[in-house]
Backbone atoms as SQL, in Angstrom:
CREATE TABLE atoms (id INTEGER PRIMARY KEY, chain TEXT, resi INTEGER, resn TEXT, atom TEXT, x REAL, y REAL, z REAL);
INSERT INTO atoms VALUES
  (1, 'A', 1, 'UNK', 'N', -14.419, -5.640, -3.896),
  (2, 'A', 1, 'UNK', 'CA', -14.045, -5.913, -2.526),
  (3, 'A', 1, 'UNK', 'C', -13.277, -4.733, -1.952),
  (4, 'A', 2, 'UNK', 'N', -13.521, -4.157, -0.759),
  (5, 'A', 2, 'UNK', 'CA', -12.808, -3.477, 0.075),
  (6, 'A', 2, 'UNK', 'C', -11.405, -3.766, 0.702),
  (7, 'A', 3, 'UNK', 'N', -10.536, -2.877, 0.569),
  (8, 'A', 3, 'UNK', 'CA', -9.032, -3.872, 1.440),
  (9, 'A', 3, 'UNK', 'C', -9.148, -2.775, 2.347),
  (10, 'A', 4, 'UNK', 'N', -8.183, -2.715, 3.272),
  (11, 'A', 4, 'UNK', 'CA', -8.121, -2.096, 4.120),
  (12, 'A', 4, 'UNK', 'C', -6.881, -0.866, 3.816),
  (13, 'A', 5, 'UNK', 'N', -5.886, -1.494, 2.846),
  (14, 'A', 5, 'UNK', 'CA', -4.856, -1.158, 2.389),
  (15, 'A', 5, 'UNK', 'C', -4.937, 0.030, 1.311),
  (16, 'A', 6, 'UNK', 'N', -5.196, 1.440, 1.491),
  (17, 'A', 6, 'UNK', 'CA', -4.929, 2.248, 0.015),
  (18, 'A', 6, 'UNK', 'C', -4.009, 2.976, -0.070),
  (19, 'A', 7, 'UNK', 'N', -4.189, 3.546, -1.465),
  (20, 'A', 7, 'UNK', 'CA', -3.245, 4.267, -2.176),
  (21, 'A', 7, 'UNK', 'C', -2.490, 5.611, -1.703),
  (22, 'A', 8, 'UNK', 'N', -1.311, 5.531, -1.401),
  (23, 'A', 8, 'UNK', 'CA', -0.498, 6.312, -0.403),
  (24, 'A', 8, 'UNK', 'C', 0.055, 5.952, 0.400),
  (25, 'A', 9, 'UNK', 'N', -0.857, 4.673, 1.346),
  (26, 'A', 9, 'UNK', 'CA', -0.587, 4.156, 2.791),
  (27, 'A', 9, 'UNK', 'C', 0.944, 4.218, 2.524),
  (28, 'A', 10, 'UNK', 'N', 1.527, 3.957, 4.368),
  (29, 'A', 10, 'UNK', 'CA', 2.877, 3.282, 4.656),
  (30, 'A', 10, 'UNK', 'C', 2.266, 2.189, 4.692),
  (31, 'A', 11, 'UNK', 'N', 2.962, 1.298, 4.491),
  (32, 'A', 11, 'UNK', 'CA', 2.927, -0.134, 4.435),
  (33, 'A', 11, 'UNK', 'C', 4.751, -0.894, 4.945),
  (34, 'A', 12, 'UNK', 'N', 4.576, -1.898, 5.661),
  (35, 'A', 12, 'UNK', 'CA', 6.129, -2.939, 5.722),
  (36, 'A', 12, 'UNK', 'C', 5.320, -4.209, 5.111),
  (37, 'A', 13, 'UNK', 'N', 6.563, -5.061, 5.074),
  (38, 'A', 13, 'UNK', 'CA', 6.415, -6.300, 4.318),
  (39, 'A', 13, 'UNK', 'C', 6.817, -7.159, 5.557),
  (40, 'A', 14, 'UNK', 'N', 5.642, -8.302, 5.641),
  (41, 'A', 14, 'UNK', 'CA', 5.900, -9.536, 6.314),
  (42, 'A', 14, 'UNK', 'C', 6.494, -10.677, 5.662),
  (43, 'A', 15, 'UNK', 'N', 6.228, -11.035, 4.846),
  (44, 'A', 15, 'UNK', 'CA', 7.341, -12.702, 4.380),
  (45, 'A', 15, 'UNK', 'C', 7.649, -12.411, 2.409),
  (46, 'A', 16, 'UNK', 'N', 8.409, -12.597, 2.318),
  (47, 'A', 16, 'UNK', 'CA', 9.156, -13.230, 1.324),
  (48, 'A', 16, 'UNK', 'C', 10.033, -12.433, 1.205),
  (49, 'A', 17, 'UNK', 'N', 11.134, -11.965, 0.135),
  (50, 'A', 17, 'UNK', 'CA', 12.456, -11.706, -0.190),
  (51, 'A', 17, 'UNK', 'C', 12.452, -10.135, 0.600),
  (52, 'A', 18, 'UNK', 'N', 11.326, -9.528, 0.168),
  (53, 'A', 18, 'UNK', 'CA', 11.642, -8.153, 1.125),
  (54, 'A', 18, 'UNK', 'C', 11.011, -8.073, 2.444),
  (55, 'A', 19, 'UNK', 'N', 10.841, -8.890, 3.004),
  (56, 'A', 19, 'UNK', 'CA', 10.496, -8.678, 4.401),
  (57, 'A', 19, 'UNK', 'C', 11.113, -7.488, 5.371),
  (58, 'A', 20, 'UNK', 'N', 10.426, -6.933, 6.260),
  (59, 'A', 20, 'UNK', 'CA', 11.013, -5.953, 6.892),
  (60, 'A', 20, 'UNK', 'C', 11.552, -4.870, 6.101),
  (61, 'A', 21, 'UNK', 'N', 10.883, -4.417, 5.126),
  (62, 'A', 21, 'UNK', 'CA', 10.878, -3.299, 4.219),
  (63, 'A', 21, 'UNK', 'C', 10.091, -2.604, 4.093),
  (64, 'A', 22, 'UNK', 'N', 10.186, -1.565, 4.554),
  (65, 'A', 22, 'UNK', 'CA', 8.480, -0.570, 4.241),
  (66, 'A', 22, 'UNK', 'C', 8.208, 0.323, 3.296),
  (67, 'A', 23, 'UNK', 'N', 7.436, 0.932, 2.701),
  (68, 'A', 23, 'UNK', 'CA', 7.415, 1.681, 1.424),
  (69, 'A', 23, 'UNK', 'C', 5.751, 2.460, 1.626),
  (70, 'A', 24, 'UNK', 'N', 6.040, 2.940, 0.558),
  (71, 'A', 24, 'UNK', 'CA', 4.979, 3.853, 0.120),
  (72, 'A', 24, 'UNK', 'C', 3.768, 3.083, -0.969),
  (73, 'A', 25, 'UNK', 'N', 3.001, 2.849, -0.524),
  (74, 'A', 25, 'UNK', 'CA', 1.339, 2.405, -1.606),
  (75, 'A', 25, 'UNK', 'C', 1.523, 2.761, -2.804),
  (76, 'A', 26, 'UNK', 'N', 2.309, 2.326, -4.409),
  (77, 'A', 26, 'UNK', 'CA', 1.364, 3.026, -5.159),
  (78, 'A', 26, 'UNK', 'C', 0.916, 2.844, -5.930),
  (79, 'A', 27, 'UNK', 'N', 0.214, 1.080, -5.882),
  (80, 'A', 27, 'UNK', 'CA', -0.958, 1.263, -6.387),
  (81, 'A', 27, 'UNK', 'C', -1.947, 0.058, -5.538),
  (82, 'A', 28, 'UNK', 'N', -3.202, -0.383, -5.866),
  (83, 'A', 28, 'UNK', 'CA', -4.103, -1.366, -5.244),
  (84, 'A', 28, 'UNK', 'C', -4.375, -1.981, -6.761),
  (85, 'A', 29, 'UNK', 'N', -4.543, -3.285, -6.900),
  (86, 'A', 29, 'UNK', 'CA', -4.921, -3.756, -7.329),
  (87, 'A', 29, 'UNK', 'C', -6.562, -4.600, -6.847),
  (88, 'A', 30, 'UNK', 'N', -7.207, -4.207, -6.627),
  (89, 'A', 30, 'UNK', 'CA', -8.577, -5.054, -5.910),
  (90, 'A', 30, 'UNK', 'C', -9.053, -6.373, -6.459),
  (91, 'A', 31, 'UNK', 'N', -8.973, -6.262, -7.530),
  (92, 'A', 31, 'UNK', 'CA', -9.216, -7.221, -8.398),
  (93, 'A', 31, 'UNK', 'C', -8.087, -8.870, -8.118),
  (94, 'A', 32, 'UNK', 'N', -7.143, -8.329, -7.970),
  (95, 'A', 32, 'UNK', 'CA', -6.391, -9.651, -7.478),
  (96, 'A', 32, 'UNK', 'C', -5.624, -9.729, -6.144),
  (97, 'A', 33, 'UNK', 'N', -6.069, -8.560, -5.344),
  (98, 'A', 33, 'UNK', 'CA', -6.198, -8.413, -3.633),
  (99, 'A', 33, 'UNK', 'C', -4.105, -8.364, -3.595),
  (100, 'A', 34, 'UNK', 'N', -3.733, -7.364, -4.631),
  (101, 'A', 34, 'UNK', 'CA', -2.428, -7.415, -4.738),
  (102, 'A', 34, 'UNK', 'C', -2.204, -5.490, -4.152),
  (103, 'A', 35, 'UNK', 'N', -0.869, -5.520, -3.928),
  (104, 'A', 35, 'UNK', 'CA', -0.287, -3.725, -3.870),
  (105, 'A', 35, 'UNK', 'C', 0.498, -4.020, -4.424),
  (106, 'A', 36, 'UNK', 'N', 1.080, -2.565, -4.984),
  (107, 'A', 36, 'UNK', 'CA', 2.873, -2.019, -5.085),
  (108, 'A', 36, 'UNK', 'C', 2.787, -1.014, -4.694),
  (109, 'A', 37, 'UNK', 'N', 4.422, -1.708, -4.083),
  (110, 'A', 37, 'UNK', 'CA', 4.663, -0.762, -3.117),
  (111, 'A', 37, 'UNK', 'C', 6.106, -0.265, -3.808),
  (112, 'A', 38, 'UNK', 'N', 6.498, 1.069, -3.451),
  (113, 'A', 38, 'UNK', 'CA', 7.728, 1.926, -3.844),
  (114, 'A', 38, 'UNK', 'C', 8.791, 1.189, -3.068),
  (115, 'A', 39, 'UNK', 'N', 9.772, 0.582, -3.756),
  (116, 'A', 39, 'UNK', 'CA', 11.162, 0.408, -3.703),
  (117, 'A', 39, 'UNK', 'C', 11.000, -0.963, -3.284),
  (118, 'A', 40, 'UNK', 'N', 10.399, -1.687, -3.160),
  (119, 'A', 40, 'UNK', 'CA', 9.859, -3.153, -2.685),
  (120, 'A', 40, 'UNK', 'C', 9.666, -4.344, -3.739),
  (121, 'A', 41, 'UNK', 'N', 9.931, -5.683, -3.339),
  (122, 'A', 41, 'UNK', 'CA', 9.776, -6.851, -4.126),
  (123, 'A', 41, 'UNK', 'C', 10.062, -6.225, -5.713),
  (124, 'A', 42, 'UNK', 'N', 11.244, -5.205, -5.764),
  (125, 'A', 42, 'UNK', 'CA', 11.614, -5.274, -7.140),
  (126, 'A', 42, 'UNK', 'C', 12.071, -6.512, -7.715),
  (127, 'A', 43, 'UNK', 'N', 11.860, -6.708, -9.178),
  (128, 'A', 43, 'UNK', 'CA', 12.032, -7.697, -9.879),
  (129, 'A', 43, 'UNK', 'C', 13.048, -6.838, -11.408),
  (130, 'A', 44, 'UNK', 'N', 13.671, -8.060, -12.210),
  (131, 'A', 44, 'UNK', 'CA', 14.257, -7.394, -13.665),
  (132, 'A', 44, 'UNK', 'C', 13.663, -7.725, -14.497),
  (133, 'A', 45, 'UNK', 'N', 13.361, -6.701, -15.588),
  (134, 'A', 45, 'UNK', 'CA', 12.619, -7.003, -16.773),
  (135, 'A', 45, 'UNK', 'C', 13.499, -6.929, -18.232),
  (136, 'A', 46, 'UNK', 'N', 13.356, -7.979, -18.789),
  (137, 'A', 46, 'UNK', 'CA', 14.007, -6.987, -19.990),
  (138, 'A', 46, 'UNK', 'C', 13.625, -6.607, -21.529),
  (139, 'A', 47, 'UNK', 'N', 13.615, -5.875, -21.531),
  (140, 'A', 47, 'UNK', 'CA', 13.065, -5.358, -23.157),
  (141, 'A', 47, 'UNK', 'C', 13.536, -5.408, -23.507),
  (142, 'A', 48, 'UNK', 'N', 12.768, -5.435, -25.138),
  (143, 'A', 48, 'UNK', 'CA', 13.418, -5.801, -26.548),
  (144, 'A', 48, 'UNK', 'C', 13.068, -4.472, -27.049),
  (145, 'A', 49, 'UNK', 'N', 13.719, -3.621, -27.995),
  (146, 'A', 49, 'UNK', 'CA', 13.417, -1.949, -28.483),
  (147, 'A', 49, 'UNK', 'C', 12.220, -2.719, -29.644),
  (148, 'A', 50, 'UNK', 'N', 11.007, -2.098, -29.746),
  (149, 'A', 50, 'UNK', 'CA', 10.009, -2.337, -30.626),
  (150, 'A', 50, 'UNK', 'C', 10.151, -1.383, -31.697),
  (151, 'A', 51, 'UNK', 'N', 10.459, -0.391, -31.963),
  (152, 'A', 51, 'UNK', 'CA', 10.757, 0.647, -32.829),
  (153, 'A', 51, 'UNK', 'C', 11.925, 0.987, -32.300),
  (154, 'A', 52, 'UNK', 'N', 12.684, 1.648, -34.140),
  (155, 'A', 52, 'UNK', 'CA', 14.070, 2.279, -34.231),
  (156, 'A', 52, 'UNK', 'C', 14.278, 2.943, -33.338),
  (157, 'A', 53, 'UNK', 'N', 13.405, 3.959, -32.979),
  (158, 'A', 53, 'UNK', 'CA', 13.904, 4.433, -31.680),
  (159, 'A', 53, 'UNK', 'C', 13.772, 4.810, -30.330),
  (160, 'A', 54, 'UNK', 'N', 13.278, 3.165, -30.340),
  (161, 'A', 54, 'UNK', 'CA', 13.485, 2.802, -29.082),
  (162, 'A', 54, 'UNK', 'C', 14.212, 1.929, -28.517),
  (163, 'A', 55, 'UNK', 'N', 15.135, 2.042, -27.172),
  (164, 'A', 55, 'UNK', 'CA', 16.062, 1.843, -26.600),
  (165, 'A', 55, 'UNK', 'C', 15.842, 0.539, -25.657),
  (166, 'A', 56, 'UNK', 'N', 16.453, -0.762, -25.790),
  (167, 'A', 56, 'UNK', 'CA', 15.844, -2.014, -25.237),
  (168, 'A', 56, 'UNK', 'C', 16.956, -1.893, -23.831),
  (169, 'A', 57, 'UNK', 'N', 16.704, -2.973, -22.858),
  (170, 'A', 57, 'UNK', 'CA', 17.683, -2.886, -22.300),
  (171, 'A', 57, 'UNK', 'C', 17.390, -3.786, -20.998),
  (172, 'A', 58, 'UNK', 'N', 17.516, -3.848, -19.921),
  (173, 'A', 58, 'UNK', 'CA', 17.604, -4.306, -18.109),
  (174, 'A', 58, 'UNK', 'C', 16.583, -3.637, -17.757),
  (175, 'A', 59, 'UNK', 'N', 15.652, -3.412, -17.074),
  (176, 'A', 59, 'UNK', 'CA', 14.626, -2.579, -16.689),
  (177, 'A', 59, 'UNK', 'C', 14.536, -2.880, -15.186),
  (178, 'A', 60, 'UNK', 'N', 14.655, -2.190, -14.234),
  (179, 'A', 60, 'UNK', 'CA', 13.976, -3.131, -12.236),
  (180, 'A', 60, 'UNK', 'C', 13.076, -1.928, -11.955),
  (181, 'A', 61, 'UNK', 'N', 11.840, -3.114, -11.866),
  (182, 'A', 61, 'UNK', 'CA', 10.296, -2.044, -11.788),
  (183, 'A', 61, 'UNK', 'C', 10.206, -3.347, -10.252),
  (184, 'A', 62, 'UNK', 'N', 9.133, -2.663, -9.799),
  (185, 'A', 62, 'UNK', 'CA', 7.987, -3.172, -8.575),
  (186, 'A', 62, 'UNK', 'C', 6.992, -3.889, -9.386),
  (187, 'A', 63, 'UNK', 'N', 7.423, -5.162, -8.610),
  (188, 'A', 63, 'UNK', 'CA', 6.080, -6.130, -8.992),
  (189, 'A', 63, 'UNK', 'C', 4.689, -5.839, -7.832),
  (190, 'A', 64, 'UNK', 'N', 3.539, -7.022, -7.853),
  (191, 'A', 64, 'UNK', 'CA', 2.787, -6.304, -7.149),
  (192, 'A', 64, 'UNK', 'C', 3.152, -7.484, -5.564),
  (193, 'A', 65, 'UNK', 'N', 2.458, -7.548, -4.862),
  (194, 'A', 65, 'UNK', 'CA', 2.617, -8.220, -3.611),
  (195, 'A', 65, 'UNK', 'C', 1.388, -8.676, -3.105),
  (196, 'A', 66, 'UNK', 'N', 0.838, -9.772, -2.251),
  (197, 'A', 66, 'UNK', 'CA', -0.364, -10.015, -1.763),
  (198, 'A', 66, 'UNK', 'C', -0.325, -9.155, -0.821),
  (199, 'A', 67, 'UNK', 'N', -1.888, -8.870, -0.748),
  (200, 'A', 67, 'UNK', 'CA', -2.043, -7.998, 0.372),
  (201, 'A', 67, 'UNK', 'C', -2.235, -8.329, 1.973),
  (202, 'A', 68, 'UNK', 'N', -2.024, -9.591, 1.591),
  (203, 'A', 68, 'UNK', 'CA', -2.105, -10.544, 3.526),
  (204, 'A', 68, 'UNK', 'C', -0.237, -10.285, 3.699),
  (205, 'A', 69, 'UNK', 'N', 0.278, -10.125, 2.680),
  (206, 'A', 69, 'UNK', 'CA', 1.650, -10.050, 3.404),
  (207, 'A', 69, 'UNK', 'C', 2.344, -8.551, 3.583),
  (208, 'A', 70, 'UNK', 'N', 1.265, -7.493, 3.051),
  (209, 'A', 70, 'UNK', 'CA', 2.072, -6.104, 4.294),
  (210, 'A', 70, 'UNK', 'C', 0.783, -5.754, 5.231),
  (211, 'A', 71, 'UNK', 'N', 2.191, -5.236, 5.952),
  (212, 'A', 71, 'UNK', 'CA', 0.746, -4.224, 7.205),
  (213, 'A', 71, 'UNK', 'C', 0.612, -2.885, 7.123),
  (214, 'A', 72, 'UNK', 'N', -0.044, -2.187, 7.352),
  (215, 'A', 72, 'UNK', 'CA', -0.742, -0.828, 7.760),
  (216, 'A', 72, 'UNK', 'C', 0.667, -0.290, 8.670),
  (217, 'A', 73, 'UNK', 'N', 1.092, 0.689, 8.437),
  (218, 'A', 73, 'UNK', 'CA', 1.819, 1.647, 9.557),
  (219, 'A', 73, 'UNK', 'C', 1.244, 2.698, 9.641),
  (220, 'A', 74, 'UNK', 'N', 0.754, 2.426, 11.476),
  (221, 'A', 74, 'UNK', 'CA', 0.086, 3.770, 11.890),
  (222, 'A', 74, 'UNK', 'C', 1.434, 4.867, 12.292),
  (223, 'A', 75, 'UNK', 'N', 0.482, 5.862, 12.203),
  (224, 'A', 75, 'UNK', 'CA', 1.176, 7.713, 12.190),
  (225, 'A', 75, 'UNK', 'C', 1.460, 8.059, 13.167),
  (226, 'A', 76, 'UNK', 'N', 0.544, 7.230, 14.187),
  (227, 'A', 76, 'UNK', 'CA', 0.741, 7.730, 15.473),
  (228, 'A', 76, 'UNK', 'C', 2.059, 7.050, 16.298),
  (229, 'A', 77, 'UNK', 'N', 1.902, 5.541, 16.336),
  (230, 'A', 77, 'UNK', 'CA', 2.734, 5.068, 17.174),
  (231, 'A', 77, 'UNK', 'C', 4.403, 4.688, 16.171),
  (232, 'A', 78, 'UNK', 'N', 3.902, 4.696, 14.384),
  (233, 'A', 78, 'UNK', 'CA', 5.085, 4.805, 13.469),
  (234, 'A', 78, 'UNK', 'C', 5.451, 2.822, 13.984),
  (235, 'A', 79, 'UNK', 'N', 4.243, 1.887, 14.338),
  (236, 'A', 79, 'UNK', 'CA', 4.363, 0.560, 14.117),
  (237, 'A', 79, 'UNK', 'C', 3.396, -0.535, 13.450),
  (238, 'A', 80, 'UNK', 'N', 3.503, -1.506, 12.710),
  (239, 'A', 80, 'UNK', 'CA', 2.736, -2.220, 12.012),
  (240, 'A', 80, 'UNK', 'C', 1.524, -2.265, 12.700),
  (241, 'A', 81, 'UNK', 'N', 0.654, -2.425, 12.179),
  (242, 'A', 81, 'UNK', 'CA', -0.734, -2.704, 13.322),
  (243, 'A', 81, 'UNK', 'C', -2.072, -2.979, 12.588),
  (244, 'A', 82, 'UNK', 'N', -2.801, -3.899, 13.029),
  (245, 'A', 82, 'UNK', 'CA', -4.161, -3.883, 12.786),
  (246, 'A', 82, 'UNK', 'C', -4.994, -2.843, 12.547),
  (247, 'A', 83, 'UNK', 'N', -6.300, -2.992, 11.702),
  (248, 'A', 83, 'UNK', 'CA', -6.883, -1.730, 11.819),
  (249, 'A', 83, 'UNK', 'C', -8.132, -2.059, 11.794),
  (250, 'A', 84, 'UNK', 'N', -9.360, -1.265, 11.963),
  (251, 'A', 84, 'UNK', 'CA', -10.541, -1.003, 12.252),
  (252, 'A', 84, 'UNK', 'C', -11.435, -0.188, 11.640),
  (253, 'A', 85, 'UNK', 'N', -12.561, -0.295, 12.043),
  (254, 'A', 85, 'UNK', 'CA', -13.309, 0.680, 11.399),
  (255, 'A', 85, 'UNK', 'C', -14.391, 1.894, 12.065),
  (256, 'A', 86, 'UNK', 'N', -14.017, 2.508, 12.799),
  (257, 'A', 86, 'UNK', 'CA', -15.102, 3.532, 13.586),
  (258, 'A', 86, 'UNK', 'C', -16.411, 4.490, 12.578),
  (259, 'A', 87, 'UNK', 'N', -17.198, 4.498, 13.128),
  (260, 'A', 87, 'UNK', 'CA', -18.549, 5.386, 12.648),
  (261, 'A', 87, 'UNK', 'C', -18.331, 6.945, 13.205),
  (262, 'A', 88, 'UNK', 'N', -18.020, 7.616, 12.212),
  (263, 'A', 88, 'UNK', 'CA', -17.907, 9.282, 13.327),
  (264, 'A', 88, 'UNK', 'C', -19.254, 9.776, 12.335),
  (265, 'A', 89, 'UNK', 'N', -20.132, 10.772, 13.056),
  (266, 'A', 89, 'UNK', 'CA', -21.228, 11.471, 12.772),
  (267, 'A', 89, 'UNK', 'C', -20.620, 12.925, 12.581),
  (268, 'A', 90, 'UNK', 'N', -20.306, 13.358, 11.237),
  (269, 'A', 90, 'UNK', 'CA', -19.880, 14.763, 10.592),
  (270, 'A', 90, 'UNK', 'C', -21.125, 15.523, 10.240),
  (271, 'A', 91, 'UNK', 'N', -21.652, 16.398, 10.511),
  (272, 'A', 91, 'UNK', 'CA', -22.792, 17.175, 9.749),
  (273, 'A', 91, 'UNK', 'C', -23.561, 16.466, 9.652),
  (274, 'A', 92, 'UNK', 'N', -23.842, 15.669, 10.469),
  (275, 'A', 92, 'UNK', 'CA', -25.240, 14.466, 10.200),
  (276, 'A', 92, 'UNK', 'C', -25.141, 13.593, 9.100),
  (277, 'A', 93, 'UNK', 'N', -23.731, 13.362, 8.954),
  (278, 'A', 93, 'UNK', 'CA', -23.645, 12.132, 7.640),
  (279, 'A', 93, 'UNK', 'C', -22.795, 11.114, 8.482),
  (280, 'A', 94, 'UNK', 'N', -22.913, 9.755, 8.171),
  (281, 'A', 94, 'UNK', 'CA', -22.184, 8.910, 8.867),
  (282, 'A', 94, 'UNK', 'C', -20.766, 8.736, 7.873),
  (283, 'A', 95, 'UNK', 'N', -19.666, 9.197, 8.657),
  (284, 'A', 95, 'UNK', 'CA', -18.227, 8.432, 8.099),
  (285, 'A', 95, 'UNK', 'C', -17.746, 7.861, 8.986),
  (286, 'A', 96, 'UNK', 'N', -17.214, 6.841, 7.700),
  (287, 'A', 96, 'UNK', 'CA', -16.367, 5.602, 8.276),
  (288, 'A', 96, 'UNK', 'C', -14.850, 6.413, 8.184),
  (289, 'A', 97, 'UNK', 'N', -13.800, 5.777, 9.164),
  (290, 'A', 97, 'UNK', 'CA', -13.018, 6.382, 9.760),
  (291, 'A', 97, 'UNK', 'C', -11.606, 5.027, 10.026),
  (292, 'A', 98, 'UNK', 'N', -10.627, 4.775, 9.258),
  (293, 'A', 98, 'UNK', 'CA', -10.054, 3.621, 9.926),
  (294, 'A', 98, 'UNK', 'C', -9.431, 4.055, 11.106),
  (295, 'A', 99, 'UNK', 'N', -8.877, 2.945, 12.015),
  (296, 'A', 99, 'UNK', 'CA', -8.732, 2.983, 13.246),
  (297, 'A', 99, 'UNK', 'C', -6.971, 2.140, 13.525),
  (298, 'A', 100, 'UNK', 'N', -6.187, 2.518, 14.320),
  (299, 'A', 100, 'UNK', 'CA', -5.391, 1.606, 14.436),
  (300, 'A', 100, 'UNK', 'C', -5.800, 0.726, 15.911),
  (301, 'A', 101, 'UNK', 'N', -5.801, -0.678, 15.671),
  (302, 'A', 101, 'UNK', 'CA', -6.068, -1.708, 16.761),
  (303, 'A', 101, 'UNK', 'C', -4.955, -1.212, 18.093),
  (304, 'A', 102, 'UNK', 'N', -4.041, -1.231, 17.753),
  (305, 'A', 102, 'UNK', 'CA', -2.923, -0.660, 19.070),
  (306, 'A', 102, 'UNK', 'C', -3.175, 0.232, 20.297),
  (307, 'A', 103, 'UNK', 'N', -3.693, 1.531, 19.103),
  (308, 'A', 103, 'UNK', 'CA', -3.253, 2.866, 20.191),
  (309, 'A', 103, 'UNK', 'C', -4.735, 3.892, 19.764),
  (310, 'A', 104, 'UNK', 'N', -5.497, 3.064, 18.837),
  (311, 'A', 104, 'UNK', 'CA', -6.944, 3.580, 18.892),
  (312, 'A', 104, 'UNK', 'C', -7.019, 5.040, 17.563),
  (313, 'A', 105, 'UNK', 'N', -5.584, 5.475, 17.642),
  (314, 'A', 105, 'UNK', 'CA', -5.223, 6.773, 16.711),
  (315, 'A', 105, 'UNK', 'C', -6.373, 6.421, 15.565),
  (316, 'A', 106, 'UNK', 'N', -6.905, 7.969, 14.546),
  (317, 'A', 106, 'UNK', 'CA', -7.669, 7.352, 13.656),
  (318, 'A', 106, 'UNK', 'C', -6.159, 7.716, 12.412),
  (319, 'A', 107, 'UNK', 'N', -6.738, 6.455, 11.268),
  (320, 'A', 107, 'UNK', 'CA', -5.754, 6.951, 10.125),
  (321, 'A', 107, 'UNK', 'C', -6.286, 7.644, 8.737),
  (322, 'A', 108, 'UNK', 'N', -6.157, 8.822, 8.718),
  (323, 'A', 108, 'UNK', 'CA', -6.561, 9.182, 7.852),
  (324, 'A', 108, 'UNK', 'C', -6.309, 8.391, 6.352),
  (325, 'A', 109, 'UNK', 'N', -7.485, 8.877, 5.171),
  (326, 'A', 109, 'UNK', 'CA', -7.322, 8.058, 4.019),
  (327, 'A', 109, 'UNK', 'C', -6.509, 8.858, 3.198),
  (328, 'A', 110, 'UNK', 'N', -5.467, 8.240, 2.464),
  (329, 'A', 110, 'UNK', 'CA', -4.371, 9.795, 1.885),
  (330, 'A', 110, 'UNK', 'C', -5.009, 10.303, 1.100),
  (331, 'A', 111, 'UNK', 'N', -6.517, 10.086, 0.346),
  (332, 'A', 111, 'UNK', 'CA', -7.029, 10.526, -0.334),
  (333, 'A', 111, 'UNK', 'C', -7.847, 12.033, -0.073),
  (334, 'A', 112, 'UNK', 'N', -7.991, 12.089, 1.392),
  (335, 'A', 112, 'UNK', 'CA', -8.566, 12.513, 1.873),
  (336, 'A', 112, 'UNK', 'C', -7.587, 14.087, 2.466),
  (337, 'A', 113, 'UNK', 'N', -6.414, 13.905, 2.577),
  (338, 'A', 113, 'UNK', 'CA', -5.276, 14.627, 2.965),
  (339, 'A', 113, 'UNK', 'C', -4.642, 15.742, 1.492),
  (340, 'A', 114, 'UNK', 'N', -5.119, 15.938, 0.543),
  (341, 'A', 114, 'UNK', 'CA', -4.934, 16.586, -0.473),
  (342, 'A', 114, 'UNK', 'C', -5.277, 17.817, -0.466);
């Protein structure tokens, strides 16, 4: 399945403990239509040391999040927003192009920005 949501995006959070928090993409899960996001819906873990030397302890990692509960932050206007999908004709190949619903800006894929 396709999300609309990838790896890099800005993203904010709509409902639960971190709401109104925005972060950085980094990772997609597709398979269970989840993200993590940097510095967001952290949770505590705690380990047990499995070998001598290793060090057990408190751990706060990023869990993952559904992906109906962040939005897209476009570049242009820097606010949550819907997005889209435009057809641009490059060299006679068709690319798809997301779009922000708002202000029309296109958003580049961060994959694509390297």
């Amino acid at each position: 399945m396709s999300l609309n949501i990838k790896k890099g995006d800005k993203v904010t959070v709509l409902t639960g403990k971190s709401k109104g928090e925005s972060g950085k993409v980094i990772s997609v899960l597709t398979a269970d239509k989840r993200v993590v996001v940097e510095g967001v819906n952290l949770v505590t873990e705690h380990n047990k040391p499995r070998k001598s030397t290793e060090q057990g302890g408190i751990i706060t990692k990023e869990a993952p999040l559904d992906v109906s509960n962040v939005m897209l932050i476009c570049p242009k206007c820097n606010k949550p927003c819907r997005t889209g999908v435009k057809t641009n004709f490059v060299d006679g190949k068709k690319v798809k192009v997301r779009i922000c619903k708002k202000c029309g800006a296109e958003i580049a894929t961060p994959d694509s920005t390297k």
